[in-house]
C-alpha positions as a LaTeX table, in Angstrom:
\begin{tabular}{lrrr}
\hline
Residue & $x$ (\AA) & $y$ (\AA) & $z$ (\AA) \\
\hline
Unk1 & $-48.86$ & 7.75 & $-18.92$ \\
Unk2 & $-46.82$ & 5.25 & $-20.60$ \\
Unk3 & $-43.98$ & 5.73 & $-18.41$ \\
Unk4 & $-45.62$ & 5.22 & $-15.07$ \\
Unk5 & $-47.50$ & 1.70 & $-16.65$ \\
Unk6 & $-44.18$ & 0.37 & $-18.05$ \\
Unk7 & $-42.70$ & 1.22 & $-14.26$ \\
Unk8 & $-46.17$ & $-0.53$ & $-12.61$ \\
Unk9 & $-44.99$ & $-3.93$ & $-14.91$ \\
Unk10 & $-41.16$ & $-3.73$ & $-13.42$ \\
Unk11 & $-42.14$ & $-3.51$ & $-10.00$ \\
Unk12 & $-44.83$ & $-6.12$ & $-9.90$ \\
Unk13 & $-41.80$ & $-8.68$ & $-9.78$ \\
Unk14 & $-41.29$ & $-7.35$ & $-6.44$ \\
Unk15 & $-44.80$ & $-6.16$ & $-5.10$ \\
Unk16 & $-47.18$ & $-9.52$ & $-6.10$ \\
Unk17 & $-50.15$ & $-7.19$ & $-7.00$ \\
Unk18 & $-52.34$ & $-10.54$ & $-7.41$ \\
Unk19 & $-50.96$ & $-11.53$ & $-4.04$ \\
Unk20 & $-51.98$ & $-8.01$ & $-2.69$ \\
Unk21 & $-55.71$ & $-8.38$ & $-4.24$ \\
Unk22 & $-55.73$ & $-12.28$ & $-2.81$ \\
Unk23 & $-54.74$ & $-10.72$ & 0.35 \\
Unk24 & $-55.83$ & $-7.30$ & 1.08 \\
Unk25 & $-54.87$ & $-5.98$ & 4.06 \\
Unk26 & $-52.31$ & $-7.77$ & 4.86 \\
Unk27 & $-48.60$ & $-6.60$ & 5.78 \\
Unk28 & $-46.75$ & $-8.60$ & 2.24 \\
Unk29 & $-46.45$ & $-5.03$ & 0.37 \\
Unk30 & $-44.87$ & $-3.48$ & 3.99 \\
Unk31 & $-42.52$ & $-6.67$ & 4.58 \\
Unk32 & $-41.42$ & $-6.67$ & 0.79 \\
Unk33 & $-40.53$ & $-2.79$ & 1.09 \\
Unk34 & $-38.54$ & $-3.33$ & 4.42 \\
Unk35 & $-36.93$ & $-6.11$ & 2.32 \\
Unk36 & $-35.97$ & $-4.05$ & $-0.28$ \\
Unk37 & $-34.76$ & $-1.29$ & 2.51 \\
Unk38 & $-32.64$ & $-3.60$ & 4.00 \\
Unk39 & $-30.99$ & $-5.09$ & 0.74 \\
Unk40 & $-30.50$ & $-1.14$ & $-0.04$ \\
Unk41 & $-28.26$ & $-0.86$ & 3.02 \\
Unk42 & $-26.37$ & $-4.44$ & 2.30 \\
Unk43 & $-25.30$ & $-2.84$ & $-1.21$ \\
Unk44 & $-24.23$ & 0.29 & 0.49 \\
Unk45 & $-27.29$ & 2.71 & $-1.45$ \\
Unk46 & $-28.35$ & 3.84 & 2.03 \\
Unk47 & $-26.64$ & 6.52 & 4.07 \\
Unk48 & $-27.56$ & 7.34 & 7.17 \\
Unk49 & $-24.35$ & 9.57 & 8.32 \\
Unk50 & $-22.43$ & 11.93 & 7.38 \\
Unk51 & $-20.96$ & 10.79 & 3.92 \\
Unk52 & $-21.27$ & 10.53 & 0.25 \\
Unk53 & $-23.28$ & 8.82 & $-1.93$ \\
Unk54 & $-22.45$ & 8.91 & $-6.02$ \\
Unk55 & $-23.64$ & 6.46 & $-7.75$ \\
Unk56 & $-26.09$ & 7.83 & $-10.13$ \\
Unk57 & $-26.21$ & 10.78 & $-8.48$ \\
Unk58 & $-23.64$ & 12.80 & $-6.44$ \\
Unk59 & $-25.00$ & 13.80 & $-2.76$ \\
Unk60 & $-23.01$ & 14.80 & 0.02 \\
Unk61 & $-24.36$ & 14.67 & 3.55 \\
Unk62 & $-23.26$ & 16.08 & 6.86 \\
Unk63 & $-24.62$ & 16.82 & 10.40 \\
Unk64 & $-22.52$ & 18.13 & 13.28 \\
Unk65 & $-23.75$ & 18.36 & 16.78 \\
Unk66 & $-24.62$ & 21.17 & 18.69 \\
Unk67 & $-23.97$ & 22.41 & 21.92 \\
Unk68 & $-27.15$ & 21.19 & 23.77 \\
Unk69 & $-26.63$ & 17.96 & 24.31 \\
Unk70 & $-27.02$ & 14.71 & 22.68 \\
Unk71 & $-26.94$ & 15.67 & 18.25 \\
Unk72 & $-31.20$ & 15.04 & 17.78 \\
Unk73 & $-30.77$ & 15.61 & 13.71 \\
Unk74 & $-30.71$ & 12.38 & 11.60 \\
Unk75 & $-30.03$ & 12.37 & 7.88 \\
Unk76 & $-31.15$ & 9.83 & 5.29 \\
Unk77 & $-30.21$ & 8.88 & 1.58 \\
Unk78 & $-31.18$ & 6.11 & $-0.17$ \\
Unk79 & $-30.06$ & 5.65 & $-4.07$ \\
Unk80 & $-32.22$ & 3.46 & $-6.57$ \\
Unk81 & $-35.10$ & 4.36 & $-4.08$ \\
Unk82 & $-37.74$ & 0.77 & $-4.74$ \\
Unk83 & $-35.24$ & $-0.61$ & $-6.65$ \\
Unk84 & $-35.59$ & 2.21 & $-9.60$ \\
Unk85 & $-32.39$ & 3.40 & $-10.80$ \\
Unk86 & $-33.45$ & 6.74 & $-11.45$ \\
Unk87 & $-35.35$ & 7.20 & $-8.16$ \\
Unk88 & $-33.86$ & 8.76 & $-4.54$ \\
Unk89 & $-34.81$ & 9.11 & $-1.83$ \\
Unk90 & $-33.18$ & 12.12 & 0.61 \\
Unk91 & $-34.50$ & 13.18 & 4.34 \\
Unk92 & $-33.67$ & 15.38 & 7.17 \\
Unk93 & $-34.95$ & 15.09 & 10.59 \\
Unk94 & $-34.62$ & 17.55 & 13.23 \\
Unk95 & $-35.81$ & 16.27 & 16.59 \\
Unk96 & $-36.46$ & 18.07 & 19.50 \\
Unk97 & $-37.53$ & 17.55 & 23.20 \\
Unk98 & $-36.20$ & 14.94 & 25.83 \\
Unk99 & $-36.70$ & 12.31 & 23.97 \\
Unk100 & $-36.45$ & 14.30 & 20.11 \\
Unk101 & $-33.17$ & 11.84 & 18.91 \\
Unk102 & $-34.88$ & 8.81 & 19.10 \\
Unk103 & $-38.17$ & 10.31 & 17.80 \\
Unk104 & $-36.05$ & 11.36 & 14.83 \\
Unk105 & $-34.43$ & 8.43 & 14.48 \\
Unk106 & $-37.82$ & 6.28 & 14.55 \\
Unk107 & $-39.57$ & 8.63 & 11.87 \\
Unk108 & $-36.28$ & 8.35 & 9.65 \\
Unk109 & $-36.10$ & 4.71 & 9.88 \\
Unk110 & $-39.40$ & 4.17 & 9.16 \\
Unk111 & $-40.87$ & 6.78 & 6.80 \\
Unk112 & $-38.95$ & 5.52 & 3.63 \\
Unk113 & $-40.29$ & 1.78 & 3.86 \\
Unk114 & $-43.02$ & 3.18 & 4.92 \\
Unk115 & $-43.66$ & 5.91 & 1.86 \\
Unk116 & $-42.36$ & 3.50 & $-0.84$ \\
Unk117 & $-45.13$ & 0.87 & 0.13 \\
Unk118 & $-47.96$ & 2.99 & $-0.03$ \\
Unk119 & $-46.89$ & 5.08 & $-3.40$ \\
Unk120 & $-46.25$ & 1.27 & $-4.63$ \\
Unk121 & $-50.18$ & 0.27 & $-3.02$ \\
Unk122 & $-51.68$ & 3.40 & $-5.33$ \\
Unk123 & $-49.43$ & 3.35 & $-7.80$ \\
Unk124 & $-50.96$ & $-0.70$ & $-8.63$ \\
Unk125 & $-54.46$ & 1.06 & $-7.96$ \\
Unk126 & $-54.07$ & 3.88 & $-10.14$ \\
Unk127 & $-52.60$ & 1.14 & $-13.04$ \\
Unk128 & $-56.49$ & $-0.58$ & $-13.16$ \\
Unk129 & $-57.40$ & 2.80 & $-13.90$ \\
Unk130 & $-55.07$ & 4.53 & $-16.36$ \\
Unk131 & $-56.51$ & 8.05 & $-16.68$ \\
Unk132 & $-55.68$ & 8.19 & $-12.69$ \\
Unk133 & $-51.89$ & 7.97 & $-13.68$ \\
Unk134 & $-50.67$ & 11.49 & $-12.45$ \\
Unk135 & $-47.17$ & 11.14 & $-10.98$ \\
Unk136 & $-47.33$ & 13.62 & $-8.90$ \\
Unk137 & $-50.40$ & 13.01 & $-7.37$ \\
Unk138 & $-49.48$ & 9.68 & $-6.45$ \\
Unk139 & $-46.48$ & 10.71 & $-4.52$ \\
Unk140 & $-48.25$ & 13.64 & $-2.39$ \\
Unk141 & $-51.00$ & 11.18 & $-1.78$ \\
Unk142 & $-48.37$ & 8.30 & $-0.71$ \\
Unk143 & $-46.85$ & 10.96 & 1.28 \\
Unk144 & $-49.86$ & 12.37 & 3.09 \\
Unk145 & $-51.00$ & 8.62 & 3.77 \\
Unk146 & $-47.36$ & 7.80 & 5.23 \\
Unk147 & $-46.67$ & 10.88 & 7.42 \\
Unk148 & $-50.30$ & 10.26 & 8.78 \\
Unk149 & $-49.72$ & 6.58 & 9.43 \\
Unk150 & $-45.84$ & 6.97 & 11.02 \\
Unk151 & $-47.23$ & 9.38 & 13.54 \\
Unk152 & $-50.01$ & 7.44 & 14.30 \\
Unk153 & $-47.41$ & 4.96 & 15.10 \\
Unk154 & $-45.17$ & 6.87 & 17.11 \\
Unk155 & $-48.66$ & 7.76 & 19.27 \\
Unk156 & $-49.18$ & 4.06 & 19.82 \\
Unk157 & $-45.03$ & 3.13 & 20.57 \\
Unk158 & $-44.29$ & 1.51 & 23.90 \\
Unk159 & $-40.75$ & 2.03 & 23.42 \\
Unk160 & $-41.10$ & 5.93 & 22.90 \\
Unk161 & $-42.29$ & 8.89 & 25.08 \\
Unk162 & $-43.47$ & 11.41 & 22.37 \\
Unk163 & $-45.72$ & 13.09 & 24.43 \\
Unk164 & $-43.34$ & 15.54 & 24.97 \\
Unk165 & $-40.75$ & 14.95 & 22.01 \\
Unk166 & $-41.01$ & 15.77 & 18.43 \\
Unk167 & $-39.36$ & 15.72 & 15.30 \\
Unk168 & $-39.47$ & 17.98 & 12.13 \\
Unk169 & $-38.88$ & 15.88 & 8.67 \\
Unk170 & $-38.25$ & 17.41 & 5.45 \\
Unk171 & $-37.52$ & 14.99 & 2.35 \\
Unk172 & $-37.43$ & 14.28 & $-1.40$ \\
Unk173 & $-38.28$ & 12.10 & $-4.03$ \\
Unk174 & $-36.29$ & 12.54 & $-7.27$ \\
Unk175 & $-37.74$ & 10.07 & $-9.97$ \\
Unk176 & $-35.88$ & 10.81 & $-13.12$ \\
Unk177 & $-36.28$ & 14.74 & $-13.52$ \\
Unk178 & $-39.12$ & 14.83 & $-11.34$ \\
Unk179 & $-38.66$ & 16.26 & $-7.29$ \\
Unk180 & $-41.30$ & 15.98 & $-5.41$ \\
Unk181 & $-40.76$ & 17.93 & $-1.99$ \\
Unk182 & $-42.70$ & 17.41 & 1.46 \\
Unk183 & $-42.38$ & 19.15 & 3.93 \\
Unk184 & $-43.36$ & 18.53 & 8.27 \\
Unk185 & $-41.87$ & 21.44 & 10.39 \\
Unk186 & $-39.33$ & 23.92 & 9.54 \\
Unk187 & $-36.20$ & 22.76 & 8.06 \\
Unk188 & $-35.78$ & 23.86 & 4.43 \\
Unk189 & $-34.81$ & 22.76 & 0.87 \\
Unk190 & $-33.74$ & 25.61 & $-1.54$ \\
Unk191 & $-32.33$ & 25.09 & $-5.08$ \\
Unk192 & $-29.54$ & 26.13 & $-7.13$ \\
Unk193 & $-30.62$ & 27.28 & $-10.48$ \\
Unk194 & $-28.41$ & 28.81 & $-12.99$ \\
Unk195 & $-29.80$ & 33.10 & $-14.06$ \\
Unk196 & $-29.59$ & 34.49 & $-17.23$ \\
Unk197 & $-26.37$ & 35.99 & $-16.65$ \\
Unk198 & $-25.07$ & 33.02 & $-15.82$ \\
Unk199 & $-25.06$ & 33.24 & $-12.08$ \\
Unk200 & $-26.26$ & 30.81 & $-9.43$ \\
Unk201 & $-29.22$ & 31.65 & $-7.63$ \\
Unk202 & $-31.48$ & 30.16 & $-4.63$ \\
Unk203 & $-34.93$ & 28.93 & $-5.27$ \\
Unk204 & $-36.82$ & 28.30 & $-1.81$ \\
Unk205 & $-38.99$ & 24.95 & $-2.27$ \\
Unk206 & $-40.04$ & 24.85 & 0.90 \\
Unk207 & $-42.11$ & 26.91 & 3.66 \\
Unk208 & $-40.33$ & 27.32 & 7.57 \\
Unk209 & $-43.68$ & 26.31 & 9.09 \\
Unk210 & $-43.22$ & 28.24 & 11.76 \\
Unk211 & $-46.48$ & 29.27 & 14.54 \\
Unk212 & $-46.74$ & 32.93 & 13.36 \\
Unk213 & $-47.70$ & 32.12 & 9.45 \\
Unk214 & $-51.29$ & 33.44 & 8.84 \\
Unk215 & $-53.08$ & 30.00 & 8.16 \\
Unk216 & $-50.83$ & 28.33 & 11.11 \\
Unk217 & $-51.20$ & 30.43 & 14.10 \\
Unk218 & $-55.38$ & 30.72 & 12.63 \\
Unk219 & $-55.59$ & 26.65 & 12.69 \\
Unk220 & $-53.84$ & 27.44 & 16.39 \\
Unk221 & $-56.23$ & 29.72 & 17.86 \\
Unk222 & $-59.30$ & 27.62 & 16.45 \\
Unk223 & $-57.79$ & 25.05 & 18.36 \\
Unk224 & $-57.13$ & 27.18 & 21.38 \\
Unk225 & $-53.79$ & 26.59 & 21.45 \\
Unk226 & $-51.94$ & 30.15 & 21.62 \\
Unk227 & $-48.75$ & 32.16 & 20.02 \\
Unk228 & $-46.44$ & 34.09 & 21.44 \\
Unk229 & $-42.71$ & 35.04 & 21.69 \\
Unk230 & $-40.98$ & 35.02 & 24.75 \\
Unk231 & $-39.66$ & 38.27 & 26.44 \\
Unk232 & $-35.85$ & 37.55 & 26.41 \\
Unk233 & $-36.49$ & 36.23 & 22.56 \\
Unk234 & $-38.11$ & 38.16 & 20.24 \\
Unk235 & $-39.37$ & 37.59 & 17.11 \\
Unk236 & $-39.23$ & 33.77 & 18.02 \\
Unk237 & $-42.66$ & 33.20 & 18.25 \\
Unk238 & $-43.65$ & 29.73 & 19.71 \\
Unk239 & $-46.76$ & 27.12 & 20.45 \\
Unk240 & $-48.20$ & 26.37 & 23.69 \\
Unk241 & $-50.94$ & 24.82 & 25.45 \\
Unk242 & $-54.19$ & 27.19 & 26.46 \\
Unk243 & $-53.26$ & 27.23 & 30.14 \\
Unk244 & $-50.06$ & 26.66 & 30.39 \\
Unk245 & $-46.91$ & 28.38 & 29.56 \\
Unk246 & $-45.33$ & 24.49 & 27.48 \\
Unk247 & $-43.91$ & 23.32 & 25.36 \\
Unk248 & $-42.78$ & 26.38 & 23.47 \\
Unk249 & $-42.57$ & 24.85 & 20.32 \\
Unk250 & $-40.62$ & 26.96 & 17.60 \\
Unk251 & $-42.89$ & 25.24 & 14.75 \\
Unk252 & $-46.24$ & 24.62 & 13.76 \\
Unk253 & $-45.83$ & 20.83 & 12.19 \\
Unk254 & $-44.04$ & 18.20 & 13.63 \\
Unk255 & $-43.94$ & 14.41 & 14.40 \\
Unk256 & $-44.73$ & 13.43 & 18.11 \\
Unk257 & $-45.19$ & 16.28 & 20.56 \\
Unk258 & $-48.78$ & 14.62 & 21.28 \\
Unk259 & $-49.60$ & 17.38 & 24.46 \\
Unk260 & $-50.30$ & 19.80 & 22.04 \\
Unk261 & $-51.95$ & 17.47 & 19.13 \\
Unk262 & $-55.29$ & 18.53 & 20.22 \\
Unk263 & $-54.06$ & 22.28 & 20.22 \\
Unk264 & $-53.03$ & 23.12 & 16.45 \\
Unk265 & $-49.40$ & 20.82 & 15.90 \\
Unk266 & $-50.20$ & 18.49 & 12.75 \\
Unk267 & $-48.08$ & 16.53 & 10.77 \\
Unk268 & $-49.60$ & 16.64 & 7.48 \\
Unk269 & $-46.97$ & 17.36 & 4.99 \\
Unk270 & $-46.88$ & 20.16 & 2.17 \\
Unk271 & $-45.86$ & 18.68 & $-0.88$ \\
Unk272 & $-45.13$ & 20.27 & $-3.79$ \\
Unk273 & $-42.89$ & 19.46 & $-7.19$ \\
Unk274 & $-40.45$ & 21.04 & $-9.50$ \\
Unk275 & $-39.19$ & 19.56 & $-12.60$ \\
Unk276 & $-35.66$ & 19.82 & $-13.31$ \\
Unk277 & $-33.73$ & 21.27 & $-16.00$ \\
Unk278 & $-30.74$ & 21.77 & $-17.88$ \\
Unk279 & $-30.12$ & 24.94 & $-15.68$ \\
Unk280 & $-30.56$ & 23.52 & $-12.37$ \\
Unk281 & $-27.89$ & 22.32 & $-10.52$ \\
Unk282 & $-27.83$ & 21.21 & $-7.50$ \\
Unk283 & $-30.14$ & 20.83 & $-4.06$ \\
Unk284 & $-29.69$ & 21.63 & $-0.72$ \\
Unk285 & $-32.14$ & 20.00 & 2.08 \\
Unk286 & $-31.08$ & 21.59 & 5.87 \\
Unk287 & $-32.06$ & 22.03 & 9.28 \\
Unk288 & $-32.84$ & 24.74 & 11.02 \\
Unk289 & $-29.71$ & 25.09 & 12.28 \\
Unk290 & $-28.32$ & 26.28 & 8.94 \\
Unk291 & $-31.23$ & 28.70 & 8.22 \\
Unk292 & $-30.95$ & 30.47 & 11.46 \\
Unk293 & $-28.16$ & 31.96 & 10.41 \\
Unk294 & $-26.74$ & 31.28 & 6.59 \\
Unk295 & $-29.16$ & 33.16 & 3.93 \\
Unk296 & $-30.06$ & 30.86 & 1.00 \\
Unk297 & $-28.23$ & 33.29 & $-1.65$ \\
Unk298 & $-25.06$ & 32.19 & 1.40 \\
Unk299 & $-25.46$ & 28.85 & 0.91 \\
Unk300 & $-25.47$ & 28.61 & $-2.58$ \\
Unk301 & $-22.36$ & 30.14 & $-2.81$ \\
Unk302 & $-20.91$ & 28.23 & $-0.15$ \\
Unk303 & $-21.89$ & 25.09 & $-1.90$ \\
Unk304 & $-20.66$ & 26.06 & $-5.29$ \\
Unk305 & $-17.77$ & 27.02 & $-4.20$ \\
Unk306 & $-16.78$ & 23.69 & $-2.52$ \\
Unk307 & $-14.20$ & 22.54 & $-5.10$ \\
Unk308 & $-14.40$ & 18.68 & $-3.52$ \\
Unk309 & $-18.52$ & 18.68 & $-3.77$ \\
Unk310 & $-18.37$ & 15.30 & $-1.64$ \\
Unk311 & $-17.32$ & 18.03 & 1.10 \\
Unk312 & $-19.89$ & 20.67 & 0.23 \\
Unk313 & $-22.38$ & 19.60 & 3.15 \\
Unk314 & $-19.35$ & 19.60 & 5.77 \\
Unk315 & $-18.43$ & 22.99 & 4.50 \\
Unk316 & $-21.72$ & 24.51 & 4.61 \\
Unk317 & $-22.25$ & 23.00 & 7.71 \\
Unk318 & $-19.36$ & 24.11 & 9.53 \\
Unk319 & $-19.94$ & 28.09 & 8.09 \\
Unk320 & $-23.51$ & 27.57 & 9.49 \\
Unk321 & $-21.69$ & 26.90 & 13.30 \\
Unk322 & $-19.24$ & 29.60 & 12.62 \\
Unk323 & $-21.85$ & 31.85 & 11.60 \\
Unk324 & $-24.28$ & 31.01 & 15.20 \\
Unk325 & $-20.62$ & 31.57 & 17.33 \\
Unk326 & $-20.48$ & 35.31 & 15.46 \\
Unk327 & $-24.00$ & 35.88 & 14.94 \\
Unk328 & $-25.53$ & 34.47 & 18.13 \\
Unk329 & $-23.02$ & 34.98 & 20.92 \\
Unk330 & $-24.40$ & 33.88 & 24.21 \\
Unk331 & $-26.65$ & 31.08 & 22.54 \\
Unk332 & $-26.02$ & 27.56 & 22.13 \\
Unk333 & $-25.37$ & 26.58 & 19.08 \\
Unk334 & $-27.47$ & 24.33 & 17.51 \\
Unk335 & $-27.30$ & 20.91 & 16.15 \\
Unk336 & $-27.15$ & 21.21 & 12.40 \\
Unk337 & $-27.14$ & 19.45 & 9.34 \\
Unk338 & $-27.21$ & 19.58 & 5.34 \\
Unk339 & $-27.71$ & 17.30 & 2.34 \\
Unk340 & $-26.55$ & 18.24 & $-1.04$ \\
Unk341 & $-27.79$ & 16.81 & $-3.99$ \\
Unk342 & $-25.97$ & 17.64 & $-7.55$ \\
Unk343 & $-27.78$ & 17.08 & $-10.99$ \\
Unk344 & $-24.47$ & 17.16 & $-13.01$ \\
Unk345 & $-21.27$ & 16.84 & $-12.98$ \\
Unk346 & $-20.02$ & 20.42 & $-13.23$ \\
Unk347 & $-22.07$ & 23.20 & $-11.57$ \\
Unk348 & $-21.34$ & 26.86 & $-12.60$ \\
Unk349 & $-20.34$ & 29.43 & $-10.27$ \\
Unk350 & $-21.01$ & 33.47 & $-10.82$ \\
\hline
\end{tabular}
């Protein structure tokens, strides 16, 4: 408890709570996080291509395009997340549909402004009443508020068509030794934890929300949307409208996609935590397009293997395209991309 309150008194320098009271309602708390976003990206703490970040922590990040078109994945670090050295924020988008790469793009942009100003909002809230201090908490409420509010948004955009375009997001918040994990669609984030016998091993954080999961394709059907796999792909079970054979979609969550709002798609995040330890090591946060075909026991050792770990998302990356060429001949390949997040500065390898 005392280490969220002693947080609450550094950031009130930069989010006026008294100002906030004076003037609830108002956009000061959203105008002071964009502020802080785009001093972030001025001092080089926010990546938004494929790079590397290590300043307090080491993260490599890497997306390559696919063979569809136009690369609709966007990637997103930002280092002393809110101004709080031992706070990051990490995000992968995966956009899909027409207009899917500048749905992702719009949802990337604006989620982390967006997130940091409401976890600040209840964070000040939560400070008048201390027993309500729960870390967690705060964050999967700030999240759940903030994926609700960008994709209300993104509904009301002139300068986007959504109707028919969509993006998946999957990010992190690490706040000291604290991840918390939400998750809209199905890209994944597994991590790298070191066995007893000294071996790394995968840890899956996150759920593929894909259309065929029990409690998805039953919040589907209630909303008489339907579920099925195509003939000349099975096992790929999609979403579509009750009377119509669109749009196909290859998840159950997602940003945008508004024709089939009304027929089981939501965007409400699961969020979950994990606290780090001594034997974790690193994270890895990917599209789909690395799942499809690289298992997650593959991609730790691909990782861990990297000797240069500011190449490790390239690497992985590039085995994940390899992998769709040998693995899925005939299909295009799809866009694909990675973030990987290391905890120290040597990682053990079995």
């Amino acid at each position: 408890m005392g280490r969220f309150t002693s947080m609450f008194n550094g950031l009130a320098k930069s989010f006026s709570p008294a100002k906030r009271l004076k003037n609830s309602g108002d956009d000061s708390g959203k105008e002071t996080a964009e502020a802080m976003a785009k001093d972030a990206k001025k001092n080089d703490m926010i990546l938004r291509s494929s790079g590397t970040v290590n300043m307090n922590n080491l993260v490599s990040v890497y997306s390559k395009r696919g063979e569809k078109g136009v690369n609709q994945d966007c990637c997103i670090v930002w280092e002393e997340f809110g101004c709080q050295k031992d706070m990051m924020f990490c995000g992968v988008f995966d956009g899909h549909g027409p207009w899917g790469h500048y749905v992702a793009k719009h949802v990337s942009d604006s989620m982390p402004s967006s997130l940091l100003c409401n976890w600040q909002e209840m964070l000040f809230e939560a400070s008048l009443e201390p027993k309500k201090l729960d870390g967690f908490n705060l964050w999967k409420n700030a999240f759940i508020k903030t994926c609700a509010s960008v994709d209300q948004d993104l509904q009301h955009s002139r300068k986007l068509d959504s109707f028919h375009s969509g993006t998946t997001a999957l990010m992190v918040v690490r706040q000291g030794q604290l991840l918390v994990i939400a998750n809209v669609g199905d890209s994944r984030a597994i991590l790298a934890t070191t066995s007893e016998n000294g071996c790394l091993v995968p840890v899956q954080l996150t759920l593929d929300f894909k259309p065929n999961l029990p409690y998805e394709v039953k919040r589907i059907v209630e909303c008489k949307g339907r579920v099925f796999c195509m003939e000349d792909e099975p096992g790929v079970h999609r979403l579509w409208l009750p009377n119509e054979d669109s749009p196909g979609l290859a998840m159950s969550r997602a940003f945008g996609d508004y024709c089939v709002k009304d027929f089981g798609l939501i965007s409400v995040p699961e969020v979950t935590q994990r606290l780090i330890t001594s034997k974790d090591q690193f994270l890895v946060l990917a599209s789909d397009g690395v799942w499809d075909v690289i298992s997650n026991q593959e991609a730790v050792e691909i990782v861990s293997s990297t000797v240069d770990k500011s190449k490790s998302a390239k690497r992985l990356v590039e085995c994940a395209a390899n992998a769709w060429r040998h693995k899925r001949k005939g299909i295009a390949v799809d866009d694909i991309s990675a973030v990987c997040l290391f905890f120290h500065s040597d990682s053990p390898c079995c």
